[in-house]
mmJSON file of the N, C-alpha and C atoms, coordinates in Angstrom:
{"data_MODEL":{"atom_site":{
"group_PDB":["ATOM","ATOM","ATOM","ATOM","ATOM","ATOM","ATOM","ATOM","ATOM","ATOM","ATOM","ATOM","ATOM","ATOM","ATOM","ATOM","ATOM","ATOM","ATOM","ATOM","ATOM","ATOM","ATOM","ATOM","ATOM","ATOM","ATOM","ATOM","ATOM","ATOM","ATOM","ATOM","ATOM","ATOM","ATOM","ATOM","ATOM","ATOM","ATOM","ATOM","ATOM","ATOM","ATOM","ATOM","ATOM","ATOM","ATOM","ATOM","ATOM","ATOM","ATOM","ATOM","ATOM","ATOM","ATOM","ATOM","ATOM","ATOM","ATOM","ATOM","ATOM","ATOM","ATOM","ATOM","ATOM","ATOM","ATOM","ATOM","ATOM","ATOM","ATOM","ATOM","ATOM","ATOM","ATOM","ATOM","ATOM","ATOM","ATOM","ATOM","ATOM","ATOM","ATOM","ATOM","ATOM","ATOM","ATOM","ATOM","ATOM","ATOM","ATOM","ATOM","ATOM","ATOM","ATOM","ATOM","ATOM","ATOM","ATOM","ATOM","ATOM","ATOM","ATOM","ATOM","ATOM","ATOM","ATOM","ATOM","ATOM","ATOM","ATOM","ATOM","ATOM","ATOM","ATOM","ATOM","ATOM","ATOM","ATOM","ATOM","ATOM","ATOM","ATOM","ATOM","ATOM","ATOM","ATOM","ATOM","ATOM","ATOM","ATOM","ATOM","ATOM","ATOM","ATOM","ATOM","ATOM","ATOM","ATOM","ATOM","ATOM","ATOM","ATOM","ATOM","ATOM","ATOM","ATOM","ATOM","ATOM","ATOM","ATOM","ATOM","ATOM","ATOM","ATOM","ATOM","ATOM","ATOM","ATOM","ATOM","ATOM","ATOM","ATOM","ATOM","ATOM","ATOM","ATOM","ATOM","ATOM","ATOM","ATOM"],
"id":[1,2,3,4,5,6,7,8,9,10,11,12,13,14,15,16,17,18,19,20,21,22,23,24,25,26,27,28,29,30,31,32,33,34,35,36,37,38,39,40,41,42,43,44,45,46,47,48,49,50,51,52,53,54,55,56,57,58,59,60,61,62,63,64,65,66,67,68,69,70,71,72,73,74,75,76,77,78,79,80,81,82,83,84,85,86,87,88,89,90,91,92,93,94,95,96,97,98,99,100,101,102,103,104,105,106,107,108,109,110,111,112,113,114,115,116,117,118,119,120,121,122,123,124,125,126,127,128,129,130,131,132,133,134,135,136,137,138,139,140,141,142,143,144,145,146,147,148,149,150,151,152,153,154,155,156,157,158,159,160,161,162,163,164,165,166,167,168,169,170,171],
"type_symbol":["N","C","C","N","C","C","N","C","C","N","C","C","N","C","C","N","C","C","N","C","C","N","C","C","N","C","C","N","C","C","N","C","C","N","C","C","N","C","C","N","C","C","N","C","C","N","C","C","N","C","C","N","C","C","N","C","C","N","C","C","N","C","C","N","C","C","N","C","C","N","C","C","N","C","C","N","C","C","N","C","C","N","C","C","N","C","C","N","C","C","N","C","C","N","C","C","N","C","C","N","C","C","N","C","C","N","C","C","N","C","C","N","C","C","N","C","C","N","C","C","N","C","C","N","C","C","N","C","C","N","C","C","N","C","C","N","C","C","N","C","C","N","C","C","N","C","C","N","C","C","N","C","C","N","C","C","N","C","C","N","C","C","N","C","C","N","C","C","N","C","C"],
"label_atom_id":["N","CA","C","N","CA","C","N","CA","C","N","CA","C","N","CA","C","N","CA","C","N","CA","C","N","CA","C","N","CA","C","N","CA","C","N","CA","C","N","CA","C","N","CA","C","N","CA","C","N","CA","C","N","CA","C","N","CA","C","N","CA","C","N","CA","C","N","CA","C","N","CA","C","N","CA","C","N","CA","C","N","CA","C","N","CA","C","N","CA","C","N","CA","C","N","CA","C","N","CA","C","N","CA","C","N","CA","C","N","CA","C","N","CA","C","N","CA","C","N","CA","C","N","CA","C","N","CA","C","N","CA","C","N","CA","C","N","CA","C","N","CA","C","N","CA","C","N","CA","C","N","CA","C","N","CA","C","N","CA","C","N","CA","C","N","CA","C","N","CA","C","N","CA","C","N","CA","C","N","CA","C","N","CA","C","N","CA","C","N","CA","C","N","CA","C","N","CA","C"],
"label_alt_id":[null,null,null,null,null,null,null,null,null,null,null,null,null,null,null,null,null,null,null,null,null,null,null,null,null,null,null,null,null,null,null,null,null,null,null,null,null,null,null,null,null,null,null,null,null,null,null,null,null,null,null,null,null,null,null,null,null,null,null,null,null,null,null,null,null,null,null,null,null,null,null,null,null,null,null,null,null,null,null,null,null,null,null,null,null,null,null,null,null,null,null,null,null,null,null,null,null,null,null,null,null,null,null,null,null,null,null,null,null,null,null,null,null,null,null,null,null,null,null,null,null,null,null,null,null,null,null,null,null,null,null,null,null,null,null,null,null,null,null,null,null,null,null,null,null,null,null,null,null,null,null,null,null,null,null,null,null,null,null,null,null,null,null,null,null,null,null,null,null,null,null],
"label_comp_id":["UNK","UNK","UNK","UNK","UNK","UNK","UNK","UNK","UNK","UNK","UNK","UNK","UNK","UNK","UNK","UNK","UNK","UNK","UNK","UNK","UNK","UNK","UNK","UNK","UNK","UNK","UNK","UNK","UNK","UNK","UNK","UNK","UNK","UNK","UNK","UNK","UNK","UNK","UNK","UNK","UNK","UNK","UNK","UNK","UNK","UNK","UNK","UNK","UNK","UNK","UNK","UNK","UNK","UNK","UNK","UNK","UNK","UNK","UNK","UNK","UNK","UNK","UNK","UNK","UNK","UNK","UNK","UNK","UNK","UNK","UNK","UNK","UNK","UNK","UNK","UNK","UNK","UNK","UNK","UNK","UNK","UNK","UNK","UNK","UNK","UNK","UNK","UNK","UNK","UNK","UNK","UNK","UNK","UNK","UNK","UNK","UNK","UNK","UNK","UNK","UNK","UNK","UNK","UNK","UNK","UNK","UNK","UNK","UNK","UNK","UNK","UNK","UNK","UNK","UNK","UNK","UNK","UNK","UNK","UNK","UNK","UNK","UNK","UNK","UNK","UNK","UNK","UNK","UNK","UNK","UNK","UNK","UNK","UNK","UNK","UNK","UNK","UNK","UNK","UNK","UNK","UNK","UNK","UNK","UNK","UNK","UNK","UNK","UNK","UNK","UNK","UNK","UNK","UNK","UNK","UNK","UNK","UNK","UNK","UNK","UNK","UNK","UNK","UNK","UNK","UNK","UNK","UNK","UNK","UNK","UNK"],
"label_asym_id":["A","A","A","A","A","A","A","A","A","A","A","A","A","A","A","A","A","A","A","A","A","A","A","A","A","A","A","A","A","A","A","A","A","A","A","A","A","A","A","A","A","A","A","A","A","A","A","A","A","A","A","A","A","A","A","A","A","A","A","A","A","A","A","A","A","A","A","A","A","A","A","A","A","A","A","A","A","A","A","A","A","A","A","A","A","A","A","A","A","A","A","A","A","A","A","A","A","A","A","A","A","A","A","A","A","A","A","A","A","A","A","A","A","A","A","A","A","A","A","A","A","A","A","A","A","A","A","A","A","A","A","A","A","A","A","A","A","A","A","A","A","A","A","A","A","A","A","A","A","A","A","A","A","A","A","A","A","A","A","A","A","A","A","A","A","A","A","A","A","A","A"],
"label_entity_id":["1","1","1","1","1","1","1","1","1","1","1","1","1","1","1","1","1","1","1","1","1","1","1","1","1","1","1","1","1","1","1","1","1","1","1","1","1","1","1","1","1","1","1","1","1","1","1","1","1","1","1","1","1","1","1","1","1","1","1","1","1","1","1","1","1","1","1","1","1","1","1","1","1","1","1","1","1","1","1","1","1","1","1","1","1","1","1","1","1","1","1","1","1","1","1","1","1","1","1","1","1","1","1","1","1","1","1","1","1","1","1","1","1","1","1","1","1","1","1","1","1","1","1","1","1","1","1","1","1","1","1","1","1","1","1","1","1","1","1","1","1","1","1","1","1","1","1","1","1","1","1","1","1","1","1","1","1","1","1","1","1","1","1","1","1","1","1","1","1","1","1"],
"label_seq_id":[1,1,1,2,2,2,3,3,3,4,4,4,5,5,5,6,6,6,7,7,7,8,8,8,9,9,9,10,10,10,11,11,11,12,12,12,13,13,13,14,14,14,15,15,15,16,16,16,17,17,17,18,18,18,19,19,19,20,20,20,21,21,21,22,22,22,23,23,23,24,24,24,25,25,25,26,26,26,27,27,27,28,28,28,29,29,29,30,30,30,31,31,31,32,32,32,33,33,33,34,34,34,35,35,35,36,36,36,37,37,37,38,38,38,39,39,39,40,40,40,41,41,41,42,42,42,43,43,43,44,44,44,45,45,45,46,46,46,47,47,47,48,48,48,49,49,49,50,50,50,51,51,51,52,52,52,53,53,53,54,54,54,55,55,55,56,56,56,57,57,57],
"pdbx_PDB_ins_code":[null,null,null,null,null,null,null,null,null,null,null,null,null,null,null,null,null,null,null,null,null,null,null,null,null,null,null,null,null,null,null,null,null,null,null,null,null,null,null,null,null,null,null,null,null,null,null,null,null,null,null,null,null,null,null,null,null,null,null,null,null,null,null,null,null,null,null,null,null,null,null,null,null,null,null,null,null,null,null,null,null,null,null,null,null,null,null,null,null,null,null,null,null,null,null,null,null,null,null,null,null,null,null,null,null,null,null,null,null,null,null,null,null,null,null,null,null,null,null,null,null,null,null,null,null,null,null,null,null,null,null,null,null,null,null,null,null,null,null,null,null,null,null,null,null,null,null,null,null,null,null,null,null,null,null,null,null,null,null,null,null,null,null,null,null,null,null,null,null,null,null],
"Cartn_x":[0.824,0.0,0.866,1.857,2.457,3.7,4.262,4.653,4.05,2.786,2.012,1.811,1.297,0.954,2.546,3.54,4.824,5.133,5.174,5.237,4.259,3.24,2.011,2.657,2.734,3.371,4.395,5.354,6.452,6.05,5.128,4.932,3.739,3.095,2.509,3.549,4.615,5.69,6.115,6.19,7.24,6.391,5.028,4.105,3.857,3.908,3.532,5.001,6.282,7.197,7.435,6.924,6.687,5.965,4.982,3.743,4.451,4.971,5.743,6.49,7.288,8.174,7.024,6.221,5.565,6.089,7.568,7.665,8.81,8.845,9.813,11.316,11.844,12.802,13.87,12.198,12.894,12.913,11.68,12.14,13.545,13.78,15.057,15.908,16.435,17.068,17.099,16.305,16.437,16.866,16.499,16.681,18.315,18.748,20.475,20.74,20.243,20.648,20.744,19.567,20.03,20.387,20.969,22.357,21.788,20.815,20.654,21.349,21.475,22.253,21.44,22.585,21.15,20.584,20.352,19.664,18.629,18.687,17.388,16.62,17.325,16.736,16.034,16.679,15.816,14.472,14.638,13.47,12.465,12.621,11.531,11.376,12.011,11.043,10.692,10.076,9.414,8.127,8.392,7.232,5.627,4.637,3.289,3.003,3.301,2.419,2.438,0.864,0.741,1.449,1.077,1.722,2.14,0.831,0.601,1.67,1.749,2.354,4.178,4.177,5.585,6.535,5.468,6.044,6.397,6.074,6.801,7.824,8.328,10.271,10.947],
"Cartn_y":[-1.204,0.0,1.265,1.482,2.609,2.433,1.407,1.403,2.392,1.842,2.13,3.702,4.093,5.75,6.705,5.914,6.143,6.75,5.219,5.646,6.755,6.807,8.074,9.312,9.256,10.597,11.741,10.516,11.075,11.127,10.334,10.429,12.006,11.639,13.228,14.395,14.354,15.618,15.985,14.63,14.27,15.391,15.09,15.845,17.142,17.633,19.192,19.614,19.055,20.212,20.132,18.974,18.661,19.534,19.777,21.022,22.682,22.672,23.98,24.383,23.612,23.775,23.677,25.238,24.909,25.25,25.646,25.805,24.923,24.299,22.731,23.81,24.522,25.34,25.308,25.892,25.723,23.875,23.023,21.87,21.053,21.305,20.964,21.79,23.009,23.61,22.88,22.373,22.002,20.582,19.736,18.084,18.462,19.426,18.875,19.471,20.679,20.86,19.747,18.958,17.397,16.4,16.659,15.726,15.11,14.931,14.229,14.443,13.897,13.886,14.77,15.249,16.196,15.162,14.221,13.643,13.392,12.61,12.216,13.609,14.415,16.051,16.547,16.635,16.843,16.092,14.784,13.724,13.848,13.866,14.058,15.523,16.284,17.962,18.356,17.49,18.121,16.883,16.092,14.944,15.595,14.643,15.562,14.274,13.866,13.046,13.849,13.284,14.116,14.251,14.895,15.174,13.879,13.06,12.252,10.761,10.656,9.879,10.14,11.247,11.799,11.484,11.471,11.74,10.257,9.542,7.912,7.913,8.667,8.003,9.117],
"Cartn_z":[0.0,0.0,0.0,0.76,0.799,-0.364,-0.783,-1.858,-3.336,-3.18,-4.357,-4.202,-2.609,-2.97,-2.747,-2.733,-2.87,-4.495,-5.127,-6.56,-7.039,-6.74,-7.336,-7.045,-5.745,-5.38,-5.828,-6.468,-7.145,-8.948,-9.208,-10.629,-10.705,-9.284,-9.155,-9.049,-8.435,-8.327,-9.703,-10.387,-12.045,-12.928,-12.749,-13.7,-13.56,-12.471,-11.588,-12.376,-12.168,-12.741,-14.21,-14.664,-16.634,-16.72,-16.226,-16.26,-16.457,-15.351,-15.132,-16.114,-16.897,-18.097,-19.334,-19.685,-20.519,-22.448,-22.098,-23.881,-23.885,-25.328,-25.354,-25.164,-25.431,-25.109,-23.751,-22.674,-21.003,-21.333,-21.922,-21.597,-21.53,-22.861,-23.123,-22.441,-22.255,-21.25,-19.444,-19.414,-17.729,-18.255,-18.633,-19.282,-19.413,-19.928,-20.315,-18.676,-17.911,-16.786,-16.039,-15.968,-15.179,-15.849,-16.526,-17.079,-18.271,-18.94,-20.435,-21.332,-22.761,-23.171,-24.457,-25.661,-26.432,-27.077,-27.758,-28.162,-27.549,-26.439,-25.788,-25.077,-24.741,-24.034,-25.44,-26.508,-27.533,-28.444,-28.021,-27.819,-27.205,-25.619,-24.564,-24.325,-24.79,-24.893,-25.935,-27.366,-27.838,-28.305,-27.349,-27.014,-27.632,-27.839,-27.841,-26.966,-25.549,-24.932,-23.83,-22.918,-22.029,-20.797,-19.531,-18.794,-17.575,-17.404,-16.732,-17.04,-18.658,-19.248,-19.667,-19.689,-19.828,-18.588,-17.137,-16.256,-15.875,-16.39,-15.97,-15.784,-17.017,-17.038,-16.044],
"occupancy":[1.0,1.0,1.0,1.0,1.0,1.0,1.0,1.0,1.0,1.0,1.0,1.0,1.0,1.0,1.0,1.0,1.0,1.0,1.0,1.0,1.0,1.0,1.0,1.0,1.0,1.0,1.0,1.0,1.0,1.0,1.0,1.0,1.0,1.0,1.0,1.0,1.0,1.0,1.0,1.0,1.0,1.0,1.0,1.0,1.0,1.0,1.0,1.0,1.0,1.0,1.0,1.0,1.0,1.0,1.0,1.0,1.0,1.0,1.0,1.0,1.0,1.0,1.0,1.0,1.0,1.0,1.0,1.0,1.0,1.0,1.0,1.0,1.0,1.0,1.0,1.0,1.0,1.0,1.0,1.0,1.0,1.0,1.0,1.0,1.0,1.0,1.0,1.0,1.0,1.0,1.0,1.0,1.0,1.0,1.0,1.0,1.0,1.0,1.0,1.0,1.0,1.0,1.0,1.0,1.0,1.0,1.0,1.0,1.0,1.0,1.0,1.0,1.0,1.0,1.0,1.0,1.0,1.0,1.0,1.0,1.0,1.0,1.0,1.0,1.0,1.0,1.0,1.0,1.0,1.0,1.0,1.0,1.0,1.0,1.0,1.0,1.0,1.0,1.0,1.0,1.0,1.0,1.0,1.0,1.0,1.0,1.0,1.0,1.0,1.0,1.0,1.0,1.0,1.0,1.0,1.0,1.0,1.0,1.0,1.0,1.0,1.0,1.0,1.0,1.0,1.0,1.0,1.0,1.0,1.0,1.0],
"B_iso_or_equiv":[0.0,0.0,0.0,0.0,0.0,0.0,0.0,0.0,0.0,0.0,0.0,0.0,0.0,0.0,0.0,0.0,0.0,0.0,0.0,0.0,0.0,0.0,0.0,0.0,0.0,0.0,0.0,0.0,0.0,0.0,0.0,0.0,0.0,0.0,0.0,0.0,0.0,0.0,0.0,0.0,0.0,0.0,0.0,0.0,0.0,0.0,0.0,0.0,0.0,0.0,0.0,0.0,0.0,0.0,0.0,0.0,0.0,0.0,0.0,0.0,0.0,0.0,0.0,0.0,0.0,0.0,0.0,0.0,0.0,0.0,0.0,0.0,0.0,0.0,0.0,0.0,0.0,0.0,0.0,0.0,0.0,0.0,0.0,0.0,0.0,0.0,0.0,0.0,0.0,0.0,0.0,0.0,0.0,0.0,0.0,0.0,0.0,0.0,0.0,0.0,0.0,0.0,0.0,0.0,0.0,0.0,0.0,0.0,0.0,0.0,0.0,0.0,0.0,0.0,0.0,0.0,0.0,0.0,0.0,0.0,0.0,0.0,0.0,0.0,0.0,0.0,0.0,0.0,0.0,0.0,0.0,0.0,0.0,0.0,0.0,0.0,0.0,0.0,0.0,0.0,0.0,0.0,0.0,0.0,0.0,0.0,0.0,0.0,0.0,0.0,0.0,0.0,0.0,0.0,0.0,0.0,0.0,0.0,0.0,0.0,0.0,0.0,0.0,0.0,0.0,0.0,0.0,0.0,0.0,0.0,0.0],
"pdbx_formal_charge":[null,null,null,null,null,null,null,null,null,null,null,null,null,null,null,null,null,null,null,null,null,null,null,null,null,null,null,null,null,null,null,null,null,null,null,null,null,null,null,null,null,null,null,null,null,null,null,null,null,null,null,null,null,null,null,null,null,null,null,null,null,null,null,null,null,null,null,null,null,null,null,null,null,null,null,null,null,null,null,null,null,null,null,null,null,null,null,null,null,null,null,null,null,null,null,null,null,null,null,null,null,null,null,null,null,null,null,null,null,null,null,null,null,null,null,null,null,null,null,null,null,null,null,null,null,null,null,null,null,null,null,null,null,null,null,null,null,null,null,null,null,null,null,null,null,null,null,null,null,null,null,null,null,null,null,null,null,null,null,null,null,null,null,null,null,null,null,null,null,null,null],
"auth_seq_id":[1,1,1,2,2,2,3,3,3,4,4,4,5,5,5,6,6,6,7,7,7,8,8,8,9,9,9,10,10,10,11,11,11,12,12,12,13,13,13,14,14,14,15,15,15,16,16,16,17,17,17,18,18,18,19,19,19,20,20,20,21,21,21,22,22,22,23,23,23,24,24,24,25,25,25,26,26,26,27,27,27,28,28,28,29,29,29,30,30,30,31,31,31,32,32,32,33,33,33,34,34,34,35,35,35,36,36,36,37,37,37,38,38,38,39,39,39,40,40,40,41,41,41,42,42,42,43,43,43,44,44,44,45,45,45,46,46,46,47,47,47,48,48,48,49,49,49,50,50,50,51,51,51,52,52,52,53,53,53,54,54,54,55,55,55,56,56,56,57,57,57],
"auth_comp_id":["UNK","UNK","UNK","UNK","UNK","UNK","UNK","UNK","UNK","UNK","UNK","UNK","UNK","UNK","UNK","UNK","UNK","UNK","UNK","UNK","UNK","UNK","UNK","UNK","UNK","UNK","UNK","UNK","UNK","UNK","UNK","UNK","UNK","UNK","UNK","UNK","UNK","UNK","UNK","UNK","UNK","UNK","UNK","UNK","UNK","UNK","UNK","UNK","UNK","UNK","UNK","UNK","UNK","UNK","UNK","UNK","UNK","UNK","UNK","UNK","UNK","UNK","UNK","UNK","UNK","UNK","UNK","UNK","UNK","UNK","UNK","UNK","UNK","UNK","UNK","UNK","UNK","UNK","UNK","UNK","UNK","UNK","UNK","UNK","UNK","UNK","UNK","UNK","UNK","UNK","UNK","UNK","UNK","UNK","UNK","UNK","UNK","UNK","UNK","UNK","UNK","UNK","UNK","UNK","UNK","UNK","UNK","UNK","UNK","UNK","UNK","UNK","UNK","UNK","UNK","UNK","UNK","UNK","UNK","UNK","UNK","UNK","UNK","UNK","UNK","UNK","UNK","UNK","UNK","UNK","UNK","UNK","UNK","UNK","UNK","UNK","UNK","UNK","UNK","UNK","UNK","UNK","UNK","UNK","UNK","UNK","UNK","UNK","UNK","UNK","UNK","UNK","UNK","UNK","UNK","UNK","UNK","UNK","UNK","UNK","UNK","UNK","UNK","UNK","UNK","UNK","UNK","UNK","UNK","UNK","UNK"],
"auth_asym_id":["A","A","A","A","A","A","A","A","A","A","A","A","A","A","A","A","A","A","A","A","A","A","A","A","A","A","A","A","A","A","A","A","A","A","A","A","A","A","A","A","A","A","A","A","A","A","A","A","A","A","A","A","A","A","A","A","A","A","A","A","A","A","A","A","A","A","A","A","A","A","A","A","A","A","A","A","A","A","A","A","A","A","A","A","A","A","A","A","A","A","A","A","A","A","A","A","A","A","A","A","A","A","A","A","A","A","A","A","A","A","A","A","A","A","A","A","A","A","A","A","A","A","A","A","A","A","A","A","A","A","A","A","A","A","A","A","A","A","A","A","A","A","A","A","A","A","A","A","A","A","A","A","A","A","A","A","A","A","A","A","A","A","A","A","A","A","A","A","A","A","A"],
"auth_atom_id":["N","CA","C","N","CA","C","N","CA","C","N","CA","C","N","CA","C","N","CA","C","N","CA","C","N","CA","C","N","CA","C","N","CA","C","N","CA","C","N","CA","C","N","CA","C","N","CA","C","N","CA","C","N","CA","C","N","CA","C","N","CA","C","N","CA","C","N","CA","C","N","CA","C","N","CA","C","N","CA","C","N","CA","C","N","CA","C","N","CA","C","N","CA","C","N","CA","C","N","CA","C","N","CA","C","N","CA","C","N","CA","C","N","CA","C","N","CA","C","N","CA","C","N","CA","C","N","CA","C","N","CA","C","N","CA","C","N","CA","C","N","CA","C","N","CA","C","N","CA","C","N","CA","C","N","CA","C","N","CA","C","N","CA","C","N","CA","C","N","CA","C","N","CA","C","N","CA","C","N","CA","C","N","CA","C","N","CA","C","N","CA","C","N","CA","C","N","CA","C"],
"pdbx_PDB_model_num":[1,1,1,1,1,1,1,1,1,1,1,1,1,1,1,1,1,1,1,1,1,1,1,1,1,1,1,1,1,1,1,1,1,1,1,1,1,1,1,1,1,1,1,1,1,1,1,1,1,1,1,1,1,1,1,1,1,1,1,1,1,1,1,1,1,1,1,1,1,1,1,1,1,1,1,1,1,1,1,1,1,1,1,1,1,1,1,1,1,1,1,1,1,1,1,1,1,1,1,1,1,1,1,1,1,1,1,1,1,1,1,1,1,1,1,1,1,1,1,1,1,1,1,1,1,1,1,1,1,1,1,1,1,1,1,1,1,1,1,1,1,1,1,1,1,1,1,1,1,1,1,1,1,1,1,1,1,1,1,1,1,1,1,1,1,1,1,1,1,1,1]
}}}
């Protein structure tokens, strides 16, 4: 049980700041700030999936 509202919690935090970064620009700008590489920072910030789903990885 607390496992589970463990994982939510953080896939809830994941999405609140995917949210916050709303032009693919800052996206990619913060993605290489925490260390991605450009390929994949340029992959997952100009995604069209939603917020809920983005925030998995």
């Amino acid at each position: 049980m607390l496992v589970a509202t463990d994982q939510w919690l953080w896939r809830r935090l994941g999405m609140y700041v995917w949210k916050r970064w709303k032009k693919v620009k800052t996206r990619y700008k913060m993605l290489r700030k925490l260390g991605l590489n450009y390929n994949n920072a340029k992959k997952y910030s100009c995604t069209r999936k939603g917020y809920w789903r983005i925030a998995k990885y």
